[in-house]
DONUKE-866740 format. One record per residue (C-alpha): residue in one letter; x, y, z. Coordinates in steps of 0.001 Angstrom, whole numbers, padded with zeros to 6 digits, always signed. Layout:
! DONUKE-866740
AXYZ ...
END
This chain:
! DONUKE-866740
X-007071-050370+004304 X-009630-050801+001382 X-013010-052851+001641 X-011776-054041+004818 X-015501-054778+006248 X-016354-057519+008002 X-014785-060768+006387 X-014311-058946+002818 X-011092-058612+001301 X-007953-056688+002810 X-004985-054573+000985 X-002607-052472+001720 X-002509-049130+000239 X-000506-045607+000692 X-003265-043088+001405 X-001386-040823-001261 X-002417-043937-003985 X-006143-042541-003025 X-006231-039628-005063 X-003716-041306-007326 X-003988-043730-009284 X-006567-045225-006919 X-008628-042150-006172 X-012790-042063-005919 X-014288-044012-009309 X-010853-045673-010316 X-010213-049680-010627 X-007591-051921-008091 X-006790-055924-007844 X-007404-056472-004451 X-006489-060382-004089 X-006952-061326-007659 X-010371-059245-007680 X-011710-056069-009456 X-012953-053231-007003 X-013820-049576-007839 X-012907-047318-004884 X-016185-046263-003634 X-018150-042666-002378 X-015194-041090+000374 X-019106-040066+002069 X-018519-043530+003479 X-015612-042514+005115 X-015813-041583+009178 X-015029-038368+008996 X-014553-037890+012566 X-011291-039910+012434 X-010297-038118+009295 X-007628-035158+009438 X-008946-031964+007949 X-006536-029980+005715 X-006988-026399+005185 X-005563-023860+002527 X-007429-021332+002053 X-006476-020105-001637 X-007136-023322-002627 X-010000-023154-000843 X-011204-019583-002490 X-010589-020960-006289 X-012041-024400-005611 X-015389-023015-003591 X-014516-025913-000916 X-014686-026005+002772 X-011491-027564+002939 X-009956-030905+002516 X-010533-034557+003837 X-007302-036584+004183 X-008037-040315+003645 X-008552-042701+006513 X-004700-043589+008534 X-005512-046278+010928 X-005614-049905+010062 X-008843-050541+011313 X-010412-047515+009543 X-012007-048415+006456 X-012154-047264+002631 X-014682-049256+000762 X-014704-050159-001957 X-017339-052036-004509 X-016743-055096-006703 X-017040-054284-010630 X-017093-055850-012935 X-019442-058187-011766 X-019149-060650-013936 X-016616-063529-013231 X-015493-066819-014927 X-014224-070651-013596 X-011332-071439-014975 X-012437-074947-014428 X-015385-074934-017270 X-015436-071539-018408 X-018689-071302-016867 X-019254-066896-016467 X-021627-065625-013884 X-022534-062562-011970 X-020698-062641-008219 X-024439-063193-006131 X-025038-066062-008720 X-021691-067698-007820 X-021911-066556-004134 X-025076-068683-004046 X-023681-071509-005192 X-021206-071700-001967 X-024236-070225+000624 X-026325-073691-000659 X-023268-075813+000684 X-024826-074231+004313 X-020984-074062+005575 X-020570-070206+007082 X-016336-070906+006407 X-016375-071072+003170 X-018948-068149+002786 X-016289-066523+004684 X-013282-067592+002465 X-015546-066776-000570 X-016144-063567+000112 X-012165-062982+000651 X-011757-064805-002538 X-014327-066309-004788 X-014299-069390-005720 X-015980-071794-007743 X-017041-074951-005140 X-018928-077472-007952 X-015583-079115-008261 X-012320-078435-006500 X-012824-075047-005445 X-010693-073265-008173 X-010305-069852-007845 X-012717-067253-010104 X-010933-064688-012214 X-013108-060919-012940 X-013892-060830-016758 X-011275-058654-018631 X-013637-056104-020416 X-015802-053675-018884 X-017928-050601-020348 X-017746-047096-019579 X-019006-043686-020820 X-017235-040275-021348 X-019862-038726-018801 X-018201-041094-016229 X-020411-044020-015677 X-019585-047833-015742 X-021075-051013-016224 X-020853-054575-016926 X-020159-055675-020904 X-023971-056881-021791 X-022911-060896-021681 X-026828-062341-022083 X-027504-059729-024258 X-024618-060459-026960 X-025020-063996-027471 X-029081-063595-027638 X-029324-061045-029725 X-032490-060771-031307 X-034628-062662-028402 X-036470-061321-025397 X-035127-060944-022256 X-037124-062876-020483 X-036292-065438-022814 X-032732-066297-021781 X-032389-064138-018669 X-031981-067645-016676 X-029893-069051-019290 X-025800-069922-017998 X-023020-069035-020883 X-019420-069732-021129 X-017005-067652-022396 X-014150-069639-024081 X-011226-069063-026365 X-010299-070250-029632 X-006228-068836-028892 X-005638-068436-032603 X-004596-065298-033325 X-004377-063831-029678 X-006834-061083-030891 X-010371-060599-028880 X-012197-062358-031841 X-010217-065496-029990 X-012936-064591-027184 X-016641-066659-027855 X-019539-066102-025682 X-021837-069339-025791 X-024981-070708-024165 X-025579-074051-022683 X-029196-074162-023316 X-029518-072585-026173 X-026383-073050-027947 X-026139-069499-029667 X-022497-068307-029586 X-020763-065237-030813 X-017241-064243-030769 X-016263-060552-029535 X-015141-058990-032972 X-015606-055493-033043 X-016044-054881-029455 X-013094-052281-029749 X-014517-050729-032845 X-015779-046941-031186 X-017552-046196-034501 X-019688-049102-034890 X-019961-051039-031962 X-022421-048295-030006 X-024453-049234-033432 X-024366-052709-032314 X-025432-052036-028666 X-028571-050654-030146 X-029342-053591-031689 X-029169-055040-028419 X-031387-052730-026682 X-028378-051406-024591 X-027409-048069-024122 X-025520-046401-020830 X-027550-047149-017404 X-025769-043406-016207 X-024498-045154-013270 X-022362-044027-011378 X-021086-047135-008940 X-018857-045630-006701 X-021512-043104-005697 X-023447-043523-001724 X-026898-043966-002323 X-027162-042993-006229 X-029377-044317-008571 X-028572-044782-012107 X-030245-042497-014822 X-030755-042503-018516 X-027808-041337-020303 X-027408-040614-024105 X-023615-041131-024513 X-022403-043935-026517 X-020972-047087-024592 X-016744-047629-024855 X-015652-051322-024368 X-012112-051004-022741 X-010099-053471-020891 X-010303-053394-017459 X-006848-052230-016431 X-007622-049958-019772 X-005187-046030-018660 X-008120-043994-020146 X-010809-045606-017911 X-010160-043058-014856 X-007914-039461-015693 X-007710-037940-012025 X-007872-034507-012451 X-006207-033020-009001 X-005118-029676-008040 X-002560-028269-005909 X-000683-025580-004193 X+001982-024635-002035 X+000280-023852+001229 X+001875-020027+001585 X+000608-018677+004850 X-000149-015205+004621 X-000473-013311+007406 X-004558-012059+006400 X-005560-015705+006138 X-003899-016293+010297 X-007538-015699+011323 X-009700-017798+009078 X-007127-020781+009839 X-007790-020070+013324 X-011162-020152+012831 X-011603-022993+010971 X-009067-025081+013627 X-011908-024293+016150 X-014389-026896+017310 X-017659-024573+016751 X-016621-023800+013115 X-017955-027101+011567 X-021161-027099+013256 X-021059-023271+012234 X-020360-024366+008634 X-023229-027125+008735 X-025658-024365+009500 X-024738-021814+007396 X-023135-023560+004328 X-026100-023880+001853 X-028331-020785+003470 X-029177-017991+000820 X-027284-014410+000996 X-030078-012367+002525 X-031095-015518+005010 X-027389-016118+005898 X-027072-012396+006786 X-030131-011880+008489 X-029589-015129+010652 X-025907-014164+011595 X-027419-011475+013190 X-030516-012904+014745 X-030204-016523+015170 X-029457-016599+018999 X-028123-020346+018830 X-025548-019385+016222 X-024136-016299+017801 X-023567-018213+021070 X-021504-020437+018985 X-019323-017414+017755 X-019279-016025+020961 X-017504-019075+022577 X-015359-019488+019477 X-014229-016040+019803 X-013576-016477+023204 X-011466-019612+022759 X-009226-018323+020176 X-008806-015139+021783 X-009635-012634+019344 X-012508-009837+018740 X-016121-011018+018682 X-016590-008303+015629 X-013806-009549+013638 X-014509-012897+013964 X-017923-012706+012881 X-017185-010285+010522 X-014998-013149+008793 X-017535-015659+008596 X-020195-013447+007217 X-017543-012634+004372 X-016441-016881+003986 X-020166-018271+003460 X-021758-014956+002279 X-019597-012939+000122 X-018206-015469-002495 X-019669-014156-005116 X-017740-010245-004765 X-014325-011978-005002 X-011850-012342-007828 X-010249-015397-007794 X-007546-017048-010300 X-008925-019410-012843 X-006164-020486-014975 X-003366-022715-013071 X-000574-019897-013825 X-002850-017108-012482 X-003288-019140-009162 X+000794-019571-008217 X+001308-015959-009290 X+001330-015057-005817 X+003348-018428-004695 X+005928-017027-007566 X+005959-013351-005769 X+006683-014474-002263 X+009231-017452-003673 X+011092-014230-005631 X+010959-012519-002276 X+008772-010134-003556 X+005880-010432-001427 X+005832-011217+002018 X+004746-014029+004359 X+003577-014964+007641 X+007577-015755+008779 X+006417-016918+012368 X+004959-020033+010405 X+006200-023546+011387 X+005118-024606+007583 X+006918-022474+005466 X+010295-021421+005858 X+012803-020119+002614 X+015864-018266+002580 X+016298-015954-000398 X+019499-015519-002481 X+018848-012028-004778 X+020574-011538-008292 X+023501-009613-006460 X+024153-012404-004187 X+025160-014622-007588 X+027361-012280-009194 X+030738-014189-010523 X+029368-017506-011387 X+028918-019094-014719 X+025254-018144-015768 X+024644-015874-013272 X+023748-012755-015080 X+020990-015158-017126 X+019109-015770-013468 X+016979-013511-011042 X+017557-015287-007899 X+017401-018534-006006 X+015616-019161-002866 X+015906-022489-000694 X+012855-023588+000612 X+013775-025195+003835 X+010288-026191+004893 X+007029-025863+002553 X+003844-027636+002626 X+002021-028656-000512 X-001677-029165-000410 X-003478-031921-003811 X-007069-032048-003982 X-008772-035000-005863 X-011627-032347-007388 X-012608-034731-010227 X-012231-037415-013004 X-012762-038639-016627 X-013137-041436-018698 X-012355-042640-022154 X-010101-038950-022545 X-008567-036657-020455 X-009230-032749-020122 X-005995-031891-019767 X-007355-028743-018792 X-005305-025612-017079 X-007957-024358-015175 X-008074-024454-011233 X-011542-026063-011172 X-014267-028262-012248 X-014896-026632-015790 X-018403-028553-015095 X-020091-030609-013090 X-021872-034343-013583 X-022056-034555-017121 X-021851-030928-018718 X-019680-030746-022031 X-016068-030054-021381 X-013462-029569-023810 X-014191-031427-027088 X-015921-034883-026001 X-014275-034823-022352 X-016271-034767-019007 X-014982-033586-015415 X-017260-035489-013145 X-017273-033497-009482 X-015894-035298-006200 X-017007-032636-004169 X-018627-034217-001105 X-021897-033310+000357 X-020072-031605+003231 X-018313-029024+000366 X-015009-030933+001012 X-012739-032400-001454 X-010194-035553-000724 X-006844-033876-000523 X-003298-035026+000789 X-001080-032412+002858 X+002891-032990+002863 X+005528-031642+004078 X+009199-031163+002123 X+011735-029388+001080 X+013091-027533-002585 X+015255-025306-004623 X+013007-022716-006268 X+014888-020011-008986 X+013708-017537-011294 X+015276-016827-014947 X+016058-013442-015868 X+013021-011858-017949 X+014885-009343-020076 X+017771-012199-021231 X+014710-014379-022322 X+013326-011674-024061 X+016840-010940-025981 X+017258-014595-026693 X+013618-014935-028097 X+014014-011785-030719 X+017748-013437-031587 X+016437-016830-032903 X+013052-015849-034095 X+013240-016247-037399 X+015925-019279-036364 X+014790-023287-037274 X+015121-023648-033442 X+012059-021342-033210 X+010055-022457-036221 X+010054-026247-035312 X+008171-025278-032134 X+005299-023205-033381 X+005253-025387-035945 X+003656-027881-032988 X+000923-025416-032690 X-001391-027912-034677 X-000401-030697-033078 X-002016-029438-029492 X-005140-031306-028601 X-006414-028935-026126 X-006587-024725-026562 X-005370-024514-023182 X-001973-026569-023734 X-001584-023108-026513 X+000640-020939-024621 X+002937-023405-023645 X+003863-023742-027704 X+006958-021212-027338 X+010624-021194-026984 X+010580-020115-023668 X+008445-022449-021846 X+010197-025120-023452 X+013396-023378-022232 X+012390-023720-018207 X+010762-026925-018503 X+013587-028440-020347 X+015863-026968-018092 X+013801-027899-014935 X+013980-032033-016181 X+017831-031459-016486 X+018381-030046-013349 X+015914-032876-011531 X+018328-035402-013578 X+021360-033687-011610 X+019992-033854-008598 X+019361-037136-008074 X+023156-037684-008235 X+023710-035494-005470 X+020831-034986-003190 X+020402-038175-002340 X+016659-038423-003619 X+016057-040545-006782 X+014337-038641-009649 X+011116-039904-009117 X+011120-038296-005375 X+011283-034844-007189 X+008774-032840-008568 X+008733-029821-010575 X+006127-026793-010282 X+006403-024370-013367 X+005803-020539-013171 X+005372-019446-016640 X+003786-016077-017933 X+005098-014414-021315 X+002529-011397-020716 X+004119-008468-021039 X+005025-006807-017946 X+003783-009546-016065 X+006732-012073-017346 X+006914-015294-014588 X+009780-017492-015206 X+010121-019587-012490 X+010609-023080-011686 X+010454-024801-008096 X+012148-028364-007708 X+010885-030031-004316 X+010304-033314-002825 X+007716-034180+000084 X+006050-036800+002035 X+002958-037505+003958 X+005668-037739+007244 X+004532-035002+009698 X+008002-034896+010437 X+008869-034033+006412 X+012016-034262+004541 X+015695-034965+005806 X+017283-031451+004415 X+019281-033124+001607 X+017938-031144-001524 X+017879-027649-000131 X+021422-027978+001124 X+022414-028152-003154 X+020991-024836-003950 X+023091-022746-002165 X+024644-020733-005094 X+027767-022584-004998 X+026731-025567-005227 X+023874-024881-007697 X+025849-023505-010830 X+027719-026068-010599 X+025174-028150-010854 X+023916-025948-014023 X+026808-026562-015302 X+027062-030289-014879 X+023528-030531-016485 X+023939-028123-019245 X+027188-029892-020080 X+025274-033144-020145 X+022867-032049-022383 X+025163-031686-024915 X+025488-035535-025315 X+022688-037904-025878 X+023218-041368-026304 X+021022-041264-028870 X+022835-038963-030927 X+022857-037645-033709 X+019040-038866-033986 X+017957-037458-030578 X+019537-033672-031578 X+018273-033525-034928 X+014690-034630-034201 X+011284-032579-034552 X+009228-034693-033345 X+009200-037064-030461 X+006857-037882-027951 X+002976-037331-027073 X+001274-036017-030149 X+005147-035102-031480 X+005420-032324-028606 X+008728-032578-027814 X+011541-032118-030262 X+015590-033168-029439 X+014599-034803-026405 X+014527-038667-024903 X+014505-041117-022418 X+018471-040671-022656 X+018651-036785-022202 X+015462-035295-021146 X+012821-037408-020099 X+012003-038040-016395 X+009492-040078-014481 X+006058-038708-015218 X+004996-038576-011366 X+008009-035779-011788 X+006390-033971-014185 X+003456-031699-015005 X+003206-032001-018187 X+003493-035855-018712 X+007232-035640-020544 X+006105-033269-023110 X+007069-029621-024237 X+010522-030602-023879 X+013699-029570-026609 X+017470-029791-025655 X+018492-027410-028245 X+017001-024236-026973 X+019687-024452-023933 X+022757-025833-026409 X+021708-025232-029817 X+021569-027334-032595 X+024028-028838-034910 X+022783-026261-037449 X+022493-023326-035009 X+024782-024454-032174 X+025548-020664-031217 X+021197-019814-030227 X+020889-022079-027533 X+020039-019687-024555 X+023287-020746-022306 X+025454-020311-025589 X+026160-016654-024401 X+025371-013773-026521 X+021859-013008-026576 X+022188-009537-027945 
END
């Protein structure tokens, strides 16, 4: 439930919508109303399920994770913004507490009740108040109301026309938000909202005004606002770039040195533990794991309970809270699933006695005599895996886009060009974070074939047309993915999803793809993993895993490959250099290549049907054309 408190308004939501697209700081329509999802420190955290992975864990310096609230009468607040709301009736446009007093002078407690599920106006015949439809935001991730007094008094005091009332009406002309005039009924200054939209001189405008950003952050517990310097963004309220979630994840693989620390951290003791030790210096932590009588007692019992060496045990938590600082831990998104990649090739093992991870591994012998076979490493079915997502932060006005695992910075440092991550890291070290359970196909492409095909069409126009897209990256990051061979898995990996859905009995937008990419000599990771989970405790029904056996998966290659071939869109779609975000993608579409961008990691870009079939020019270097000597 969100904002259910008391008699405020009720909704519906999936607790996965809470790290996405609803998560911490974001904007919903609750009942024809505006609310920001508030602070998850309002949260009872003692009916909250705790999720644990503990790479994730290591690379995001967290405790763990906090699953949103389950039960219907467990509450996620959230806080009304914009505050500013108009009648429909007269056009009249107040602040909520001004219109809320209105209906608290009637002295009826019903119809304070019935406003506060849904305001209305109760002058005339009680008509129903609508939020206003432009807010203001910052890059450093604050939000506040569009200055409505302030525009249409420019010039004058405050104190002035602070008690003034305004309208905001519309000409409907031209549809355009110059249609949009703010006017006074006392004084009668009015001024349309031309220019609002205008990022280069509206924050010139502001000025004028004697606004600038109040730093607040609204969906914050107890935070006060605080001067900030960044220039004010008008954006409509369901604007996409006024909340990017920026969540991490990872395919919880138990290893067998991280049983322990699970154990550990299952235990009772081990949060009180963790509330005593979390934010003690080195030296003090040390010295008080070995003197503090209170705390050994603790480890003593938790030892006991779990059955396992008193030594060890504290040995463990010493290294946890203590000795951060000594390990090397993945910072680039590839880096982190290079070990998921090793134990999904079978090339590292696992913790088999595991209920939450359970894969059966096909090796490149195993495919010898089908169609494509020589061109793959091996295919493993994943008949149980769980995947952990971790809400770590958001931005506003643009995305980061970034590949690293982490916050790159924390409330308001300089990101990547003028882009902010602003930290949901609670005060408790834990992140909101969803566990689920599914199912998947995971296969790995032969590294020396790739590197045959890549020296056979390098001086090709396949190969030129995608450096060429080099300058059209926004972020350094996105870099290495501008090669022939990245689009070659990811292309591949939205054809194969596209197949699938005719025969697993999932639609496309129940799959999800997780890339393993590394051209680094020697350490070459072509992988892809195709999988589908839910929040269920009880997981998927089986029905994807059953179409990798290697049977039943080249012909499925086949099918999609043989697909590919044909756009509807054709000949446009195969002769194109340019389509999609920032011209990323080259002969691919909605027809042919594109899939629903909850199924994909890179938002439907980096994509190219021709480096699998060719191209009517080259139809002989696509990298299933055979031949790659």
């Amino acid at each position: 439930m969100v904002y259910k408190r008391k008699d405020k308004p009720e909704f519906n939501v999936r607790r996965s919508q809470l790290l996405t697209p609803f998560g911490i700081g974001a904007l919903m329509d609750i009942n024809n109303q505006s609310v920001m999802i508030a602070d998850s420190e309002y949260w009872d955290t003692n009916k909250c399920v705790k999720v644990h992975d503990i790479r994730l864990e290591k690379v995001l310096d967290a405790e763990g994770f906090i699953e949103p609230p389950v039960k219907e009468e467990e509450d996620v607040v959230g806080k009304r913004f914009p505050q500013w709301y108009f009648s429909p009736e007269d056009r009249s446009l107040r602040k909520i507490d001004s219109w809320r007093q209105l209906v608290e002078a009637k002295g009826i407690p019903s119809l304070v009740k019935a406003f506060n599920q849904k305001p209305i106006d109760v002058r005339k015949r009680r008509t129903e108040l609508v939020p206003v439809r432009i807010i203001c935001a910052c890059c450093n991730g604050h939000a506040q109301d569009f200055p409505w007094l302030e525009w249409v008094h420019e010039g004058l005091s405050y104190d002035s026309y602070k008690d003034h009332e305004i309208t905001l009406g519309s000409t409907a002309q031209t549809g355009s938000i110059s249609d949009l005039i703010v006017s006074c009924k006392r004084c009668n200054e009015s001024r349309n909202l031309a220019g609002v939209f205008d990022e280069k001189n509206f924050p010139k405008k502001l000025e004028r005004l004697g606004v600038g950003c109040k730093g607040e952050y609204i969906w914050k517990k107890g935070e006060e606002g605080s001067k900030c310097e960044e220039d004010v963004h008008v954006l409509l309220r369901n604007a996409n770039n006024f909340f990017f979630p920026n969540i991490s994840s990872s395919v919880n693989i138990p290893f067998k040195e991280n049983k322990l620390i699970e154990l550990i951290q299952s235990n009772k003791y081990y949060s009180v533990l963790a509330s005593e030790l979390r934010e003690v210096p080195r030296e003090k932590g040390i010295t008080k794991l070995k003197e503090d009588e209170l705390i050994n007692k603790m480890i003593a019992r938790l030892a006991q309970e779990i059955e396992h060496d008193l030594d060890e045990v504290k040995n463990l938590i010493s290294i946890k809270f203590f000795d951060k600082a000594s390990e090397d831990h993945p910072d680039s998104v590839m880096d982190y699933r290079r070990a998921e990649f090793e134990v999904l090739s079978g090339k590292e093992k696992y913790d088999e006695e595991s209920e939450r991870f359970k894969i059966k591994a096909f090796k490149r012998e195993d495919l010898s005599g089908y169609t494509h076979s020589e061109l793959l490493n091996g295919i493993t079915l994943v008949h149980q895996l769980e995947v952990v997502n971790a809400l770590r932060s958001y931005s506003r006005i643009q995305t980061t886009d970034s590949e690293l695992m982490k916050e790159q910075s924390l409330d308001g440092e300089k990101t990547l060009g003028k882009s902010f991550e602003i930290s949901l890291r609670r005060k408790d070290n834990y992140y909101v974070g969803m566990r689920s359970l599914g199912e998947g196909i995971f296969f790995s492409m032969n590294s020396e074939e790739i590197k045959k095909w890549k020296s056979k069409i390098k001086e090709s126009a396949i190969s030129k047309k995608i450096y060429k897209k080099m300058s059209n990256v926004r972020f350094p990051d996105e870099e290495s993915y501008i090669s022939p061979d990245y689009y070659l898995i990811h292309t591949l990996s939205h054809l194969l999803i596209k197949e699938l859905s005719m025969s697993s009995g999932y639609s496309s937008s129940s799959l999800r793809e997780r890339i393993y990419y590394s051209d680094e000599d020697g350490q070459e990771m072509y992988g892809i993993l195709i999988y589908t989970s839910s929040s269920d405790s009880e997981g998927t029904l089986g029905g994807l895993v059953k179409q990798g056996v290697p049977e039943k998966f080249f012909e499925l290659l086949t099918a999609a490959l043989e697909k590919a071939k044909w756009c509807s869109f054709d000949p446009v779609c195969i002769e194109s250099n340019s389509q999609g975000r920032e011209s990323l993608n080259a002969a691919a579409c909605h027809a042919c290549s594109l899939i629903s961008e909850t199924s994909c990691e890179k938002m439907n870009v980096f994509l190219d049907r021709s480096v699998l079939i060719g191209s009517i020019e080259e139809p002989y270097l696509g990298f299933f054309c055979g031949g790659n000597n």
